[in-house]
C-alpha positions in Angstrom: 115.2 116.0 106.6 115.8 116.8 103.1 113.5 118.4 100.6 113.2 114.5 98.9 112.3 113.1 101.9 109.9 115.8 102.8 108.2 115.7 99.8 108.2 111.6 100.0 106.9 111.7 103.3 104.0 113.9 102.4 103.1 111.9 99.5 102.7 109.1 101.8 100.7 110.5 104.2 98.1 112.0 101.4 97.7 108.5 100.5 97.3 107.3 104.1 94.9 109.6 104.9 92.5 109.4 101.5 92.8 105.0 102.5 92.2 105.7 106.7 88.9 107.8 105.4 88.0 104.5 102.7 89.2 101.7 105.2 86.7 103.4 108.2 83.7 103.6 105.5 84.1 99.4 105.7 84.7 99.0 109.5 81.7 96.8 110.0 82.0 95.0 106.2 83.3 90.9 106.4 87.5 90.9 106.8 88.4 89.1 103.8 86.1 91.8 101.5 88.3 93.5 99.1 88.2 97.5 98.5 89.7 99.8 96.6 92.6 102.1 97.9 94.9 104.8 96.5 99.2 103.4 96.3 100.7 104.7 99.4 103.8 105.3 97.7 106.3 108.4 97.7 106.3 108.5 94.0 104.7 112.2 93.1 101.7 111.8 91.0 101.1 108.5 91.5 97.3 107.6 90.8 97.6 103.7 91.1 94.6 101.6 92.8 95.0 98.5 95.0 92.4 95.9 95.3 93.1 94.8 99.4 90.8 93.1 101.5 90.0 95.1 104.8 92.0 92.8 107.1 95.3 93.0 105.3 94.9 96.8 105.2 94.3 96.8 109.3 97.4 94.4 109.1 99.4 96.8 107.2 98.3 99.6 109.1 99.0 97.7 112.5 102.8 98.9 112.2 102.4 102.9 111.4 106.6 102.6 109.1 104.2 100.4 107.0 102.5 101.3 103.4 100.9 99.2 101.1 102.1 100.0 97.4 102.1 98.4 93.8 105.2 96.4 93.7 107.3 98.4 91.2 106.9 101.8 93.4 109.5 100.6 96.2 111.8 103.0 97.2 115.0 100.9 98.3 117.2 103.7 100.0 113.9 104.2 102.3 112.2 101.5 102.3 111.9 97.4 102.4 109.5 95.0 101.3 107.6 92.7 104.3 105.2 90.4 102.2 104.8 90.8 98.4 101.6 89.2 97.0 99.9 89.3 92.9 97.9 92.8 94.2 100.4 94.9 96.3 103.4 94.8 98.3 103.7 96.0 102.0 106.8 98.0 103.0 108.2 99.1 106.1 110.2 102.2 106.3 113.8 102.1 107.0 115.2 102.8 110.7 116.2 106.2 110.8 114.3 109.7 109.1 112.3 107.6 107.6 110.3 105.0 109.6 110.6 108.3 112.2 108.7 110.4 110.2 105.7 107.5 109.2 105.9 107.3 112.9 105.2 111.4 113.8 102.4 111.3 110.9 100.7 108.5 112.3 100.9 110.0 116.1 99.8 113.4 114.6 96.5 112.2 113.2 95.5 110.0 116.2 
């Protein structure tokens, strides 16, 4: 893996982790109530908010190559957009280093 995608890939899984911890303080709130969570994107220094209701974040995080990210933070060698709405935009990892490595962090936390 190159030093980019390293440091992409670690961005991303800061972001996953600080929104895991904030999606599991809402476990037992109503799906469609929206919270706040950190961009999950590999940009370095990124400090955007989403507002996303607690059942699209267990949707995004149902597939462990996908993040949810403000929409002008897509990576295109890396990454695709899914879905795309006014608050965020969910994208899945390309096949390959990437998607592997969203993969590995999400086994390694579990």
């Amino acid at each position: 893996m190159t030093s980019r995608e390293e440091r992409m890939a670690q961005n991303e899984a800061v972001s996953r982790e600080i929104n895991e911890d904030v999606e599991g303080m809402h476990r037992v709130d109503p799906p469609g109530r929206r919270i706040q969570i950190v961009c999950e994107c590999a940009l370095d220094g990124c400090g955007r908010v989403i507002a996303i209701t607690v059942a699209e974040y267990r949707q995004v995080r149902g597939d462990p190559r996908q993040f949810a990210i403000v929409p002008e933070h897509v990576v295109g060698d890396i990454e695709r957009i899914v879905s795309q709405n006014d608050r965020f935009a969910v994208v899945a990892k390309r096949e390959g280093i990437p998607a592997e490595v969203a993969i590995e962090e999400t086994q390694r936390r579990s």
